[in-house]
C-alpha positions in Angstrom: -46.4 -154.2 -116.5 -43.9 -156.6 -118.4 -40.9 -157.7 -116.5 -37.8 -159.5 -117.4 -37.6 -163.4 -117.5 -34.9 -164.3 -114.8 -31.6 -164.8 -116.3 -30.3 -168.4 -117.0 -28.4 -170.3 -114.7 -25.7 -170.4 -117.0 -24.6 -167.2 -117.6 -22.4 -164.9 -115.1 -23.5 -162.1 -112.9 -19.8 -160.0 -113.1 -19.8 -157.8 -110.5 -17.2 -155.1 -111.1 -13.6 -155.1 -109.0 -13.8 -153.8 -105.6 -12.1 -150.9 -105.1 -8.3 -151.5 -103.7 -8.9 -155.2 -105.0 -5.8 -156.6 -106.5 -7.4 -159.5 -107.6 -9.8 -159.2 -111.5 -12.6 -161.3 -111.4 -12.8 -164.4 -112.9 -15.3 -166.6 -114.6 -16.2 -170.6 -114.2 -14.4 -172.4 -117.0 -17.3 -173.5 -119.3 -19.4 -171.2 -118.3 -21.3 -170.2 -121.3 -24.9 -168.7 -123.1 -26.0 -172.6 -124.0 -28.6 -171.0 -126.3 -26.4 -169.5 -128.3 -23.9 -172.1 -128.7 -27.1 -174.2 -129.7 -28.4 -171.8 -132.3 -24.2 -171.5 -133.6 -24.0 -175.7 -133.7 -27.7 -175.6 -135.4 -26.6 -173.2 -138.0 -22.7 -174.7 -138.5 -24.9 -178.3 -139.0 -26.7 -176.7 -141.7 -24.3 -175.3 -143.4 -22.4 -179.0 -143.5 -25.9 -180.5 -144.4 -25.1 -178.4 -148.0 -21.8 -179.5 -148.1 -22.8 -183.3 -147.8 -25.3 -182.3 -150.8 -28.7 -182.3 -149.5 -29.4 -180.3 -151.3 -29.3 -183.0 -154.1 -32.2 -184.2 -152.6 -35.0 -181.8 -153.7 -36.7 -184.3 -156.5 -37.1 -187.1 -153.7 -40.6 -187.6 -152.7 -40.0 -187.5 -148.8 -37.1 -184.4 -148.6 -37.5 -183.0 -151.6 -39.5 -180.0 -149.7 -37.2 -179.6 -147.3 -34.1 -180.0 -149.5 -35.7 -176.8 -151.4 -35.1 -174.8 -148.5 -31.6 -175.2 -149.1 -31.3 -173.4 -152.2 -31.2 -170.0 -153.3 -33.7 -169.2 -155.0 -34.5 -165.9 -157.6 -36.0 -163.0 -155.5 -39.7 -164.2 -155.2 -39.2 -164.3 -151.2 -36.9 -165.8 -149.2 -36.0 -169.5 -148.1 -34.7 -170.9 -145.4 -31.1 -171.1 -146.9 -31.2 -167.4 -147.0 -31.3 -166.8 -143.3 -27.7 -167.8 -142.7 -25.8 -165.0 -142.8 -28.4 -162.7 -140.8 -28.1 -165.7 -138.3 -24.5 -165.2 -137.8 -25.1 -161.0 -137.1 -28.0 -162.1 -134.9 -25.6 -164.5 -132.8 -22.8 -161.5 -132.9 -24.9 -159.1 -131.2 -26.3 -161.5 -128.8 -22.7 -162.3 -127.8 -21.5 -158.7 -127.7 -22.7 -157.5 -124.2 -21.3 -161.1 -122.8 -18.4 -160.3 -124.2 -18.1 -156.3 -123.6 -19.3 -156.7 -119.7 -16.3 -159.2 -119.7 -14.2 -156.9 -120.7 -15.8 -154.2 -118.5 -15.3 -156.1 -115.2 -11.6 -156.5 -116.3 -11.4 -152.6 -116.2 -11.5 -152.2 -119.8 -13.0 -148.3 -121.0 -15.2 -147.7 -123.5 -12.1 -146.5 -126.0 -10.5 -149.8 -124.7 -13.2 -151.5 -126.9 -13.4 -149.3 -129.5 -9.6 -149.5 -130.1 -9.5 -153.6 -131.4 -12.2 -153.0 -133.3 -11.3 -150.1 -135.3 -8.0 -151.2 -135.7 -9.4 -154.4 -137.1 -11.6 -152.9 -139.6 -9.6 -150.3 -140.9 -6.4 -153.1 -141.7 -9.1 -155.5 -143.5 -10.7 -152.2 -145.2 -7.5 -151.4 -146.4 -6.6 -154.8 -147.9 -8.9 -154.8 -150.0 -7.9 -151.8 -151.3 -4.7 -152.9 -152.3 
């Protein structure tokens, strides 16, 4: 039988408010998923990397492989470059439940969540519109 890794010492354990409790819970300041900021500095680095030009790199004898990786490329397969954007809708849904047990402890409901959200999207759906 598989079980669960132990959670990380560095994220929270929110246990919801006690019942009569005046008082919300609150979290450690600084306390955060250091994995995920990681993987959010790695990818922010490499998109600067481009922005410095590396990727003017790709005829040099030592980078040039890498500095291909950096490129988009005509659909034969995918690079390394091309992993970006998935990255950042890998590193929303890891944050999510962090952020919607949060939200939870505070006494938020389910429509409390929904409501920013939908709100959101439907003013930026209908900008475009326009």
């Amino acid at each position: 039988m598989l079980k669960s890794p132990p959670m990380p010492a560095t994220t929270a354990v929110l246990e919801p408010p006690q019942a009569g409790s005046a008082e919300l819970p609150k979290t450690a300041a600084g306390e955060r998923f250091i994995a995920l900021d990681a993987f959010r500095g790695f990818i922010m680095f490499t998109l600067a990397s481009e922005g410095f030009g590396f990727g003017a790199l790709q005829n040099h004898p030592t980078y040039g492989r890498i500095a291909s990786w950096f490129d988009h490329v005509p659909w034969t397969g995918g690079v390394f470059w091309d992993m970006i954007q998935p990255s950042f809708m890998f590193m929303v849904g890891v944050a999510m439940p962090f952020a919607l047990a949060i939200r939870a402890s505070r006494g938020a409901t389910p429509s409390d969540n929904f409501k920013p959200s939908s709100s959101t999207c439907s003013r930026r759906s209908l900008s475009r519109i326009s």
